[in-house]
C-alpha positions as CSV (number, residue, x, y, z in Angstrom):
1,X,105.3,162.0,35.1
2,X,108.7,161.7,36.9
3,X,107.3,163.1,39.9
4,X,104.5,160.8,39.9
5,X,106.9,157.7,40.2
6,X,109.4,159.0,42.3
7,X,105.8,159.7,44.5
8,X,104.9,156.2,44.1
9,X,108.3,154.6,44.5
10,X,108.6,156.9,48.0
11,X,104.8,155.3,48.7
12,X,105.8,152.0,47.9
13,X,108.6,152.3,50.2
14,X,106.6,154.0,53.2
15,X,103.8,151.2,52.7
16,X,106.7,148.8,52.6
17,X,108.4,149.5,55.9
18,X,105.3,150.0,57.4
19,X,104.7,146.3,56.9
20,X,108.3,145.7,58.2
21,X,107.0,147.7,61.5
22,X,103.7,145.9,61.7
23,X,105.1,142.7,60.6
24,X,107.7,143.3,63.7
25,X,105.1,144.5,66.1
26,X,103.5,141.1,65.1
27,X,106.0,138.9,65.9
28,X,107.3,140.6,69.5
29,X,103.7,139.0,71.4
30,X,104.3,136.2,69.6
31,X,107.8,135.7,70.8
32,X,106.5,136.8,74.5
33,X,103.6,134.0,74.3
34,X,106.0,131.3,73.2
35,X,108.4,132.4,76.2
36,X,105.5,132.3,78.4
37,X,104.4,128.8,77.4
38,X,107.5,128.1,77.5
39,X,107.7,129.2,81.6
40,X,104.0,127.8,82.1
41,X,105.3,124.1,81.1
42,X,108.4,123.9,82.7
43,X,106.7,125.3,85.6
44,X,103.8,122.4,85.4
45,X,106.7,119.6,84.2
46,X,108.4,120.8,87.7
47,X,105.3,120.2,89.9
48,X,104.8,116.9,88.4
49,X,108.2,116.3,89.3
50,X,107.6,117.7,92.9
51,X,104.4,115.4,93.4
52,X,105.6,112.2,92.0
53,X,108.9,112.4,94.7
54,X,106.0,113.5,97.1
55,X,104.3,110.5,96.1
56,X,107.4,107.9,95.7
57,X,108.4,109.3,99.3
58,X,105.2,108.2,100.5
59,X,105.4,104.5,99.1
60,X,109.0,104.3,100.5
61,X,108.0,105.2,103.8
62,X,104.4,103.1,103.9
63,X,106.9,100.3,102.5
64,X,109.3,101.0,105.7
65,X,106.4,101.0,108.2
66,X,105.2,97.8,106.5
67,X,109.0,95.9,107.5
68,X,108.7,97.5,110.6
69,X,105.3,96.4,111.7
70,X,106.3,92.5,110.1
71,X,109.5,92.3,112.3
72,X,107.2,93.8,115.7
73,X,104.9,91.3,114.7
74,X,107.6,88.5,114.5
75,X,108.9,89.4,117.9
76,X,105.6,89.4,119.4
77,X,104.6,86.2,118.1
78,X,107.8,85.0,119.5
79,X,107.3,86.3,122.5
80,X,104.0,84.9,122.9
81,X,105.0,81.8,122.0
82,X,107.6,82.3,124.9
83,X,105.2,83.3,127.7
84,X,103.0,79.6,126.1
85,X,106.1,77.8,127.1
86,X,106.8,79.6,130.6
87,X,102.7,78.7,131.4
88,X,103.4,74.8,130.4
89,X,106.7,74.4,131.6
90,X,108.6,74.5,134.5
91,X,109.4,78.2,134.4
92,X,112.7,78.1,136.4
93,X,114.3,75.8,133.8
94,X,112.8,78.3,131.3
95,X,113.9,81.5,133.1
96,X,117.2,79.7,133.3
97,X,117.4,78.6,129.6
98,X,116.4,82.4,128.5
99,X,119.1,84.0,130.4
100,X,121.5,81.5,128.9
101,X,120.4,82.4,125.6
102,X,120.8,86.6,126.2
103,X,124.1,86.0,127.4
104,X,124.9,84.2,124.2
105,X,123.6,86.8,122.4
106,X,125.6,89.4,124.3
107,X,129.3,89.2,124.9
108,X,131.1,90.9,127.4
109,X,133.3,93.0,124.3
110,X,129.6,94.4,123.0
111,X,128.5,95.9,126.4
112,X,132.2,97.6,126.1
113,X,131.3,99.1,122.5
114,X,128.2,100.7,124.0
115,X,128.4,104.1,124.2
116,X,126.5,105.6,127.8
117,X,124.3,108.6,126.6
């Protein structure tokens, strides 16, 4: 009868560390899914990340050619307005009055700051 339990107990024990193994073997995928979900969203959280800057780089530059087409169109409608006058007027006194104004705009010490490329 001894030898019967110390059989079982050695059974019991085999059976148990069996489980231990499988139980391990179990939780080693389990562990490699999690790290690989875990690698499969930072990867997706990064390429959201890389298309909204896309995208935001996109609206700044649309919102840059948008200033830039509003000031051309300022200066064109100024200078329409301009070449109006010169057809009405007397265009010497215009030409005249023009000139005046660039050379108020410009001083002598700004041509100096200009660098000659």
């Amino acid at each position: 009868m001894q030898e019967e339990e110390e059989e079982q107990a050695k059974m019991k024990e085999s059976v148990s560390s069996q489980k231990d193994v499988a139980l391990e073997e179990m939780t080693i995928p389990t562990a490699r899914e999690a790290q690989e979900q875990a690698k499969a969203k930072t990867l997706e959280k990064h390429e959201q990340l890389c298309e909204l800057s896309r995208a935001l780089a996109v609206l700044a530059s649309a919102s840059s050619v948008s200033r830039e087409r509003e000031e051309f169109l300022r200066l064109v409608k100024k200078e329409v307005g301009t070449t109006k006058l010169f057809l009405i007027c007397d265009p010497i006194h215009l030409i005249l009055r023009a000139y005046q104004g660039m050379t108020s705009l410009f001083s002598v010490s700004s041509f100096n700051n200009l660098a000659v490329t």
